[in-house]
FILO-322898 format. One record per residue (C-alpha): z, y, x. Coordinates in steps of 0.25 Angstrom, whole numbers, padded with zeros to 4 digits, always signed. Layout:
% residues N
ZYX;...
//
This chain:
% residues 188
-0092-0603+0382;-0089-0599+0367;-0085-0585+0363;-0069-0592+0361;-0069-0597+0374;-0072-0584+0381;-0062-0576+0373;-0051-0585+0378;-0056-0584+0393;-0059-0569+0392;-0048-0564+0403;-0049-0550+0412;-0046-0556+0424;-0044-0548+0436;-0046-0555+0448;-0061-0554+0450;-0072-0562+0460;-0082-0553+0464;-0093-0564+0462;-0104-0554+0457;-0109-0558+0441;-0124-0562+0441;-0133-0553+0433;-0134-0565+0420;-0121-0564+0418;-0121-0548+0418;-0133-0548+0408;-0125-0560+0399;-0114-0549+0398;-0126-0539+0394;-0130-0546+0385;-0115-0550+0378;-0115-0534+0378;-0127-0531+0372;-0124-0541+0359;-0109-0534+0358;-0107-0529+0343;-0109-0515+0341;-0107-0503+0331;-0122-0504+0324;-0125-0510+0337;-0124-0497+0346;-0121-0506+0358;-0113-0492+0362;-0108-0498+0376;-0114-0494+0391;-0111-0505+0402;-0113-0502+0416;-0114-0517+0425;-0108-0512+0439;-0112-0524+0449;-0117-0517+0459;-0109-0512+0473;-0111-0498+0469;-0108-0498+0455;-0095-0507+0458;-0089-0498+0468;-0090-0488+0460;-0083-0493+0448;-0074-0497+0458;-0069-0484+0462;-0066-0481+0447;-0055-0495+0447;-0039-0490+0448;-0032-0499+0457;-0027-0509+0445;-0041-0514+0443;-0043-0516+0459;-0046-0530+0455;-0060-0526+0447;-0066-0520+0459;-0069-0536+0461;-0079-0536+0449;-0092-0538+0453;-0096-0531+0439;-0090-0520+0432;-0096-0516+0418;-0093-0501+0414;-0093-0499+0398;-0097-0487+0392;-0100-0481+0378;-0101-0471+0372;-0095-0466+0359;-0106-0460+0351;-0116-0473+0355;-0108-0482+0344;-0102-0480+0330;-0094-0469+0328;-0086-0469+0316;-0080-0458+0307;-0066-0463+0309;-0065-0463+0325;-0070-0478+0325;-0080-0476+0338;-0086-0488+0341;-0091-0486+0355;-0079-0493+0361;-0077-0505+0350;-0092-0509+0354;-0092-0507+0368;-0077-0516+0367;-0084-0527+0359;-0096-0527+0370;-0087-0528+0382;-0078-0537+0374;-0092-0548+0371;-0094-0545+0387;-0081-0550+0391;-0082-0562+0383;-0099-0565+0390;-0091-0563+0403;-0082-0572+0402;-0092-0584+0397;-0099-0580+0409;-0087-0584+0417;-0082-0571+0423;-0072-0560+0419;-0077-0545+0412;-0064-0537+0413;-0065-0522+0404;-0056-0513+0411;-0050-0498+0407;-0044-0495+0421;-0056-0488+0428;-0058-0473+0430;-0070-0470+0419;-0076-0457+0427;-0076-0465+0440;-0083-0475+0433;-0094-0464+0426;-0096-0458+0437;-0100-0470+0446;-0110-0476+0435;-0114-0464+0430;-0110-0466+0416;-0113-0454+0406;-0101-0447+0403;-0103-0449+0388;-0099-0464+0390;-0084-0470+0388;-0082-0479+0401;-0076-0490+0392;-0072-0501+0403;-0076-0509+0415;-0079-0521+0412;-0074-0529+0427;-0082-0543+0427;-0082-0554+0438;-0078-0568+0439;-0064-0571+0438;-0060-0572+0452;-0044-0577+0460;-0042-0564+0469;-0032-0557+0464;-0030-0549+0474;-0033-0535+0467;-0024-0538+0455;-0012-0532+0452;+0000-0542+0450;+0000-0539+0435;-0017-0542+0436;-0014-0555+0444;-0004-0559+0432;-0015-0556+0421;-0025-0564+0429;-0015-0577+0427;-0016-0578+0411;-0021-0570+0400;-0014-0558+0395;-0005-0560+0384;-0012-0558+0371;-0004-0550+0358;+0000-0560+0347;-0008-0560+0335;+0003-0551+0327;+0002-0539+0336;-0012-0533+0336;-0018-0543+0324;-0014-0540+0310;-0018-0548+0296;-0024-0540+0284;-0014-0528+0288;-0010-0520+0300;+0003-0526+0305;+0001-0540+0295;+0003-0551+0304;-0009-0558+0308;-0009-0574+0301;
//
């Protein structure tokens, strides 16, 4: 699959199958990780592969209700960082969370080339999540990065998730968030 190709079928899908994710899979993930772009190649980010019982009931109990439909994941990747391990610049431009956003982002695309779905989510209780993986309190809990095949149980979605599962999100037009030369130009 080229890079295009797995831009365009990138989707968070929800509705997950709780087939468990073989170990080359999770290393080829690794690896799309570990050759992210980073501030003088700091590589600032800390993930945590939770696919044992243990460790996934235990992320679980830091899920709300509206991600219900994650606790299917037969892999949930916590991102950590933190600030001081990246470029820090004198005008607030802490690059920490740029890297560890361009890591996760290369992540999703191997993911989706290997034919299942790597979903980053901010709705999780952070201290739930320290405390049950032991992560040092110096460290920014980033996301959870839910992973698993694509599955057709939609029973722990949400109507509004059940809608999004049956076609991509609208995207902004071009003249709302992409500018020529100029803040505000139109773009083309």
């Amino acid at each position: 699959m080229e890079v295009a190709e797995a831009i365009r079928r990138r989707r968070a899908f929800r509705a997950l199958d709780s087939q468990p994710i073989d170990r080359g899979s999770v290393s080829a993930l690794i690896d799309a990780v570990m050759l992210s772009a980073s501030c003088f190649n700091n590589q600032p980010w800390n993930l945590v592969f939770c696919s044992s019982e243990e460790s996934l009931r235990g992320i679980r109990t830091a899920l709300p209700k509206g991600n219900a439909w994650a606790t299917k994941s037969p892999l949930i990747i916590v991102a950590a960082s933190k600030e001081e391990e990246d470029c820090q610049l004198s005008d607030r431009r802490n690059y920490h969370l740029f890297d560890c956003g361009l890591a996760i982002g290369q992540m999703l695309l191997r993911a989706t080339e290997l034919g299942f779905v790597a979903h980053p989510i901010a709705g999780y209780d952070p201290s739930k999540v320290r405390e049950v993986l032991g992560i040092p309190d110096d460290r920014i809990i980033i996301t959870l990065v839910i992973c698993g095949f694509h599955g057709q149980d939609d029973t722990l979605l949400s109507d509004k998730q059940r809608e999004a599962e049956r076609e991509r999100p609208r995207r902004k037009a071009i003249g709302e968030n992409f500018h020529s030369n100029k803040w505000g130009a139109p773009f083309g």
